[in-house]
N, CA, C and O atoms as a DFTB+ gen file, in Angstrom:
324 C
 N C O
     1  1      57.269      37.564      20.404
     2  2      58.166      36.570      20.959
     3  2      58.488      35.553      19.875
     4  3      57.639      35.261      19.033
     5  1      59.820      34.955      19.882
     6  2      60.313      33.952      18.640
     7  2      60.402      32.829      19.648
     8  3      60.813      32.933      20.803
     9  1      59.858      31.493      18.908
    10  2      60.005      30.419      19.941
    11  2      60.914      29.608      18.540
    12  3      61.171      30.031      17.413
    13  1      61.182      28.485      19.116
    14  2      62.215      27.416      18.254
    15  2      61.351      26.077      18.666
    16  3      60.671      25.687      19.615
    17  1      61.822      25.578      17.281
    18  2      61.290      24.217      16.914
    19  2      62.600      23.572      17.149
    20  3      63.632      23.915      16.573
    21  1      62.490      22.397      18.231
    22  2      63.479      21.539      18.336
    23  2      63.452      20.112      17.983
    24  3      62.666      19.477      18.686
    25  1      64.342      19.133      16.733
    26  2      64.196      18.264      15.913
    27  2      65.025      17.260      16.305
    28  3      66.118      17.638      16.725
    29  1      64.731      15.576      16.283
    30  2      65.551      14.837      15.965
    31  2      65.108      13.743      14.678
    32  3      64.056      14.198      14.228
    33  1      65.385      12.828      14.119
    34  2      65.131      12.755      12.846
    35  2      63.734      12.421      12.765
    36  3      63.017      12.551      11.773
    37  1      63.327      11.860      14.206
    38  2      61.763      11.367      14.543
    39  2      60.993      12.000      14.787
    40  3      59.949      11.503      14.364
    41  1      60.764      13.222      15.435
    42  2      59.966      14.238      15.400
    43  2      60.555      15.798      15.968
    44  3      61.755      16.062      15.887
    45  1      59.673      16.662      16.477
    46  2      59.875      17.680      16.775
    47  2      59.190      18.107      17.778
    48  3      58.319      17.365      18.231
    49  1      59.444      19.557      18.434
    50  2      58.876      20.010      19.638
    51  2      58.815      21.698      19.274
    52  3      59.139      22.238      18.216
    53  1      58.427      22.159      20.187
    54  2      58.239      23.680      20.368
    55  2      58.225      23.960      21.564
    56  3      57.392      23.854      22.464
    57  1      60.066      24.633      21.416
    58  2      60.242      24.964      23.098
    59  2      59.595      26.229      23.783
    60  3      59.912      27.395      23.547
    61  1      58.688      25.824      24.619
    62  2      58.006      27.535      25.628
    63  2      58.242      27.462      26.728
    64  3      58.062      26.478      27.447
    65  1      58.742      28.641      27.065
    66  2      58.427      29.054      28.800
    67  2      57.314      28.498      28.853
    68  3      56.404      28.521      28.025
    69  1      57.434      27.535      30.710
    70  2      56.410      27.568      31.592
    71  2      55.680      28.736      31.533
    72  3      54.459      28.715      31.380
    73  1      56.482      30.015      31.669
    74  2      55.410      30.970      32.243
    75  2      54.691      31.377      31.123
    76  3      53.505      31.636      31.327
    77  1      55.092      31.490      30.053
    78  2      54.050      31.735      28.493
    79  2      53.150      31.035      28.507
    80  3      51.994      31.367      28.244
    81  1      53.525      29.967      28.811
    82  2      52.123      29.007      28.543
    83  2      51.034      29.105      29.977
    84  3      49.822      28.904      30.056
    85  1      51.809      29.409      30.777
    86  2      50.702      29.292      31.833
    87  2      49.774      30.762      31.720
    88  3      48.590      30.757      32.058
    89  1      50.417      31.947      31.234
    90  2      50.150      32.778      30.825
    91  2      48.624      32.565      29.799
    92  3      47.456      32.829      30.086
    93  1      49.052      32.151      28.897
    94  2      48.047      31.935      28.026
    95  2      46.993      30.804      28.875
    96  3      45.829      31.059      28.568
    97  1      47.050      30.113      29.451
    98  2      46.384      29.308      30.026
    99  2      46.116      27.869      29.216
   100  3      45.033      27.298      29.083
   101  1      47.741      27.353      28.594
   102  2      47.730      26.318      28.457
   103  2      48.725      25.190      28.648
   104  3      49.938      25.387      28.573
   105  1      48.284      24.213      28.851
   106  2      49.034      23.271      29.644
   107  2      49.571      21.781      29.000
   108  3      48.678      21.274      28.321
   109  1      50.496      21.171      29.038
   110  2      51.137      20.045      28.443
   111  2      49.884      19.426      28.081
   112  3      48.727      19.836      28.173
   113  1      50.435      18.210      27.595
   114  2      49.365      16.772      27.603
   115  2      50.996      15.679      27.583
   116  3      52.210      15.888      27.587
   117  1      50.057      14.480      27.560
   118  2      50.833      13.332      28.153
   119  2      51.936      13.325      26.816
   120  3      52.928      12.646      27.083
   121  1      51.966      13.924      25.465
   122  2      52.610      13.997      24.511
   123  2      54.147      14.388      24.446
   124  3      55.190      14.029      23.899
   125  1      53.558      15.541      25.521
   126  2      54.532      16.498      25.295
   127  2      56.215      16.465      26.328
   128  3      56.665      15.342      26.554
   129  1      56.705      17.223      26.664
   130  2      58.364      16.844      27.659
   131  2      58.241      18.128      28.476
   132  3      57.519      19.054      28.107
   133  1      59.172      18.166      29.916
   134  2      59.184      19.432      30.097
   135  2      60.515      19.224      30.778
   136  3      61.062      18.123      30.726
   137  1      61.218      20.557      31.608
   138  2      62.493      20.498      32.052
   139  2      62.145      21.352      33.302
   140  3      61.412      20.748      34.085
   141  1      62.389      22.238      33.569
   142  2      62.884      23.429      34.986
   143  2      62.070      24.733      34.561
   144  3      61.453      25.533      35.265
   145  1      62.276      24.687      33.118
   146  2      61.767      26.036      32.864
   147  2      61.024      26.055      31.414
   148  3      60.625      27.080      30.861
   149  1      60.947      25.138      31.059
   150  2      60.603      24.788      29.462
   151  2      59.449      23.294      29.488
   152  3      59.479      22.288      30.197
   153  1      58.179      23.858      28.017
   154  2      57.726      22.653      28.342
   155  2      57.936      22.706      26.755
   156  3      58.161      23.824      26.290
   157  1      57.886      21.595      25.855
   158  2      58.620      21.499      24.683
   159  2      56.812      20.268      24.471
   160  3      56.267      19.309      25.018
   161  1      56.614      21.211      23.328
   162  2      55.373      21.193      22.891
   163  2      55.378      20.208      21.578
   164  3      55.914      20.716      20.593
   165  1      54.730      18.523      21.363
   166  2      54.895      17.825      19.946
   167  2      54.534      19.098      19.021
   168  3      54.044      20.206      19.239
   169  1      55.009      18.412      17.886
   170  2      54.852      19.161      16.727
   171  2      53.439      18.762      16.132
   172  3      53.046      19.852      15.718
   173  1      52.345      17.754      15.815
   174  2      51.693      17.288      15.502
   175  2      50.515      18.132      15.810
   176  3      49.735      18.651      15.012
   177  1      50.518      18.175      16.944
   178  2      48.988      18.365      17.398
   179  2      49.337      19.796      18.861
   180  3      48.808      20.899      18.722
   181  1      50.003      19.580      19.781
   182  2      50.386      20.249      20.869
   183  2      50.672      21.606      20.660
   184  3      50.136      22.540      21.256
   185  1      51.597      21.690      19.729
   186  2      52.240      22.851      19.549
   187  2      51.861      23.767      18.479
   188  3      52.637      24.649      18.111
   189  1      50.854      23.624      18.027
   190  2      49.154      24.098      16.732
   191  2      48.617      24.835      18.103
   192  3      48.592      26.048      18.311
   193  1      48.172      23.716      19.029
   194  2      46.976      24.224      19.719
   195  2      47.760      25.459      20.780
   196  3      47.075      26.223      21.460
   197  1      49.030      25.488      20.780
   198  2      49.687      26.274      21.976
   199  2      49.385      27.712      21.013
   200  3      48.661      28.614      21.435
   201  1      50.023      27.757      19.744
   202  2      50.170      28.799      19.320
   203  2      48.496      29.060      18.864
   204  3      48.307      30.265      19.028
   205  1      47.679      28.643      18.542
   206  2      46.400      28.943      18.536
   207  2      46.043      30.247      19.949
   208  3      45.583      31.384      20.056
   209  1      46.544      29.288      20.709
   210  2      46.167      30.320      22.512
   211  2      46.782      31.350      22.724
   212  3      46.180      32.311      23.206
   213  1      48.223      31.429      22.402
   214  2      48.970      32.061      22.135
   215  2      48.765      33.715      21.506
   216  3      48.861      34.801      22.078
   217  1      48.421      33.328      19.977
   218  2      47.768      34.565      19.167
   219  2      46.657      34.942      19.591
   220  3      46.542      36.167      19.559
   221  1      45.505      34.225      20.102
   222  2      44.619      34.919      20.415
   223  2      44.604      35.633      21.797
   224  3      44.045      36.715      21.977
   225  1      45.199      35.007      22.658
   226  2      45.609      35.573      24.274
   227  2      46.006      37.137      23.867
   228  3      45.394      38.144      24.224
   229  1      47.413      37.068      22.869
   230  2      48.149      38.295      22.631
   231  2      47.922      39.454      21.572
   232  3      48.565      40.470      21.308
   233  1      46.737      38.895      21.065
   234  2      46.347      38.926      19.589
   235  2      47.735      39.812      18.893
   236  3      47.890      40.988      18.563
   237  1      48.480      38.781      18.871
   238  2      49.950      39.021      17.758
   239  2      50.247      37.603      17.584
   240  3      50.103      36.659      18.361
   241  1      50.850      37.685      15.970
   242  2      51.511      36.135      15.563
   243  2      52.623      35.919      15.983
   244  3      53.475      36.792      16.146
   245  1      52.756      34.798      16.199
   246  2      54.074      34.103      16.932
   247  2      54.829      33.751      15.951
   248  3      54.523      33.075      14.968
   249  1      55.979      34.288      16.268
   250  2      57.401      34.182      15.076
   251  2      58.060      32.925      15.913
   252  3      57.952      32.511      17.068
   253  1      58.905      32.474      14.573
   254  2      59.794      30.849      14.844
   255  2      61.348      31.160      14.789
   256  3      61.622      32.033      13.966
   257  1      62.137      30.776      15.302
   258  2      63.526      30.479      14.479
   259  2      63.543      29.326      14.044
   260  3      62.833      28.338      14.231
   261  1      64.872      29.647      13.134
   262  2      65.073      28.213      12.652
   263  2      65.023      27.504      13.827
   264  3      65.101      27.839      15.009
   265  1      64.837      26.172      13.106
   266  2      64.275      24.494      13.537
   267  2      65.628      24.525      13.998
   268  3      66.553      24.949      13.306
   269  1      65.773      24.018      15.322
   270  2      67.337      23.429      15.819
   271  2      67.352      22.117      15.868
   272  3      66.575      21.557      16.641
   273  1      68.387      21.234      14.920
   274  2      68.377      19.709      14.696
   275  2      69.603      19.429      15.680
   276  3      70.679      20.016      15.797
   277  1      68.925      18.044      16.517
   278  2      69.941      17.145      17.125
   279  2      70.497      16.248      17.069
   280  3      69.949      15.193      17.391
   281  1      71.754      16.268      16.658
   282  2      72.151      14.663      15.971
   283  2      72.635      14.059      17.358
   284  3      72.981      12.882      17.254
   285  1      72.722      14.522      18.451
   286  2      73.026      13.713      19.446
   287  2      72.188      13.247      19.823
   288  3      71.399      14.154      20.086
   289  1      71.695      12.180      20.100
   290  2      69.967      11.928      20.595
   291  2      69.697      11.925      22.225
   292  3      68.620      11.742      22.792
   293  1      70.947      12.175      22.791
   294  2      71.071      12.143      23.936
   295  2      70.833      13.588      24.722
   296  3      70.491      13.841      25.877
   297  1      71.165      14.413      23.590
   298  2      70.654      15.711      23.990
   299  2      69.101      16.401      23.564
   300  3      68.870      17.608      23.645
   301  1      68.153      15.417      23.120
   302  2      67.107      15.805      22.832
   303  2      66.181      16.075      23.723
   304  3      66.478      15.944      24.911
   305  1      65.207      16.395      23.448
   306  2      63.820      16.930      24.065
   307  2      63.671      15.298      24.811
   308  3      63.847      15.265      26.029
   309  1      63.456      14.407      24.326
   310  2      63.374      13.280      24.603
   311  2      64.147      12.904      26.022
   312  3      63.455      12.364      26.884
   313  1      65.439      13.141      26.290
   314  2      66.204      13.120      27.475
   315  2      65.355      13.600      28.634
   316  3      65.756      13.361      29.772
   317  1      63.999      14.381      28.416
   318  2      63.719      15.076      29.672
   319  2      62.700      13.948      30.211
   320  3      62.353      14.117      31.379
   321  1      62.298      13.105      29.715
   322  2      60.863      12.226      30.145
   323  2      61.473      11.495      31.671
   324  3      60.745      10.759      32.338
């Protein structure tokens, strides 16, 4: 599975299916954003420990796409809080 890193000039996220993550058996923290179907994982610390659970749940590495940058800030990860 390829997940995407989503950017605005202040930080970043890592967008996953709800169901991936619940899959793996891991869950937001107060850091992180979510929407309907997506929980968008900080870059710092959140989204290390997702893909940590991730590879070992599936034992396969998790591929990225490119980083998607938002210059609208209105359309960011941030909009969902």
């Amino acid at each position: 599975m390829e997940f995407k890193f989503i950017a605005d000039p202040g930080h970043a996220w890592l967008k996953v299916e709800k169901s991936i993550a619940k899959q793996v058996g891991y869950a937001p923290t107060t850091f992180d954003y979510e929407d309907s179907k997506h929980y968008y994982f900080e870059e710092d610390c959140s989204a290390f420990d997702f893909i940590k659970k991730y590879e070992a749940h599936y034992q396969y590495r998790a591929e990225f796409a490119d980083t998607k940058y938002q210059e609208n800030f209105r359309e960011t990860v941030r909009s969902c809080a």
